[in-house]
C-alpha positions in Angstrom: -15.2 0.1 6.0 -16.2 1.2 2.4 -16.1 -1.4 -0.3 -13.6 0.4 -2.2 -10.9 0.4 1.2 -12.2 -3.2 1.7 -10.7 -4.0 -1.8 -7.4 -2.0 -1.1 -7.1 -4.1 1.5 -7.2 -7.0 -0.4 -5.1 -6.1 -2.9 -2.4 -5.3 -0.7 -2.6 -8.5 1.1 -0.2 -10.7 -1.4 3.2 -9.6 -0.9 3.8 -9.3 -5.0 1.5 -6.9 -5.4 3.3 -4.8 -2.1 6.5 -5.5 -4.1 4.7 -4.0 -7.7 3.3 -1.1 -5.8 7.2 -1.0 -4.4 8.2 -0.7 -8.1 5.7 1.5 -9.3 6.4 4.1 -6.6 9.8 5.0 -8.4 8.2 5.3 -11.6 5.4 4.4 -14.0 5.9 1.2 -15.8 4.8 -0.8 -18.3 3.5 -4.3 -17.9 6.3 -6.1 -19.7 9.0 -3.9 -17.2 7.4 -4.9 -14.3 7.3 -8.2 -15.7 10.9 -8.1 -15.7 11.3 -7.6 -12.2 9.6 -10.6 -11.6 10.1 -14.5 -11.4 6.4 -15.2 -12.7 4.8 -14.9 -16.5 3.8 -11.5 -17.8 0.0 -13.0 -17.1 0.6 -13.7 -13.7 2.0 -9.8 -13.4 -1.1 -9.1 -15.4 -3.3 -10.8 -12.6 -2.1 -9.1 -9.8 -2.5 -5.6 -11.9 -6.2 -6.0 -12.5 -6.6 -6.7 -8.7 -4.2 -3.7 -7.7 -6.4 -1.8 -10.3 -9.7 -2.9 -8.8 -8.7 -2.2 -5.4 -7.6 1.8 -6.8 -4.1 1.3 -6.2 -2.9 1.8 -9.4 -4.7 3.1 -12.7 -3.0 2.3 -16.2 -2.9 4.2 -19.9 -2.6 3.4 -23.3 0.2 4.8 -24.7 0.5 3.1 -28.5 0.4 -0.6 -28.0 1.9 -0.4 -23.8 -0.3 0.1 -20.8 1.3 2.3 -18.8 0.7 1.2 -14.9 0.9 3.9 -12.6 0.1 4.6 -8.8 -3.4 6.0 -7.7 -2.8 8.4 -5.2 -6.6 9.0 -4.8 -6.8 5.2 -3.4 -3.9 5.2 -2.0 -5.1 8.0 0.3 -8.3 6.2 1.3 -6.2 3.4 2.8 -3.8 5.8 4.6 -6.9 7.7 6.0 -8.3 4.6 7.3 -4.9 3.5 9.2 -4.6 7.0 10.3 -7.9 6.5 12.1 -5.7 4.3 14.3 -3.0 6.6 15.2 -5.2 8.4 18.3 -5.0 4.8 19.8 -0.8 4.3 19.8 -0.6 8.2 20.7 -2.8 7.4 23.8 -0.9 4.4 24.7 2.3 5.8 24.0 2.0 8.4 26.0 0.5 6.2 29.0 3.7 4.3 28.3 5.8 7.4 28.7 4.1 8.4 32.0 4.9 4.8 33.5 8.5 5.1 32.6 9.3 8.7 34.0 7.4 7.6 37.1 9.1 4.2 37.2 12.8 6.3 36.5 11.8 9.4 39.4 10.8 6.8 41.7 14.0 4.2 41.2 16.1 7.6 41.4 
């Protein structure tokens, strides 16, 4: 695993920053409106930010005196790519699981 997946991973392993990422999948928002959604200071949202940012989650703008936080589809794609890897493995089982049941069902019938 890359180092820039490794830090995706970490970033999405607090359940705030799940919820911010939440939020910021409806629309791009400044740090003082995600803030809002929150029970936590605006550095605490800050915090979690950087990390989302450093794991390529999200990526923010100036615009005048807000940063403008939005999602980074680019890193987001590298962590669905690397789950993805994974689906061959429930596709194999699933279907083994499908054969056991129609045999188990033509058998019982």
């Amino acid at each position: 695993m890359n180092q820039n997946v490794q830090s995706s991973f970490k970033a999405l392993a607090d359940p705030t920053r799940r919820s911010i990422l939440m939020h910021l999948s409806k629309q791009d928002m400044t740090v003082q409106e995600l803030t809002d959604n929150f029970d936590m200071t605006r550095a605490a949202v800050k915090k979690h930010l950087t990390i989302l940012e450093n794991g390529n989650l999200i990526k923010a703008h100036r615009q005048g005196r807000d940063r403008i936080n939005s999602l980074d589809t680019l890193g987001m794609k590298s962590v669905t790519e690397w789950l993805n890897y994974f689906d061959q493995f429930w596709d194999e089982r699933l279907d083994s699981l499908r054969t056991a049941i129609e045999s188990h069902t033509t058998k019982s019938n």
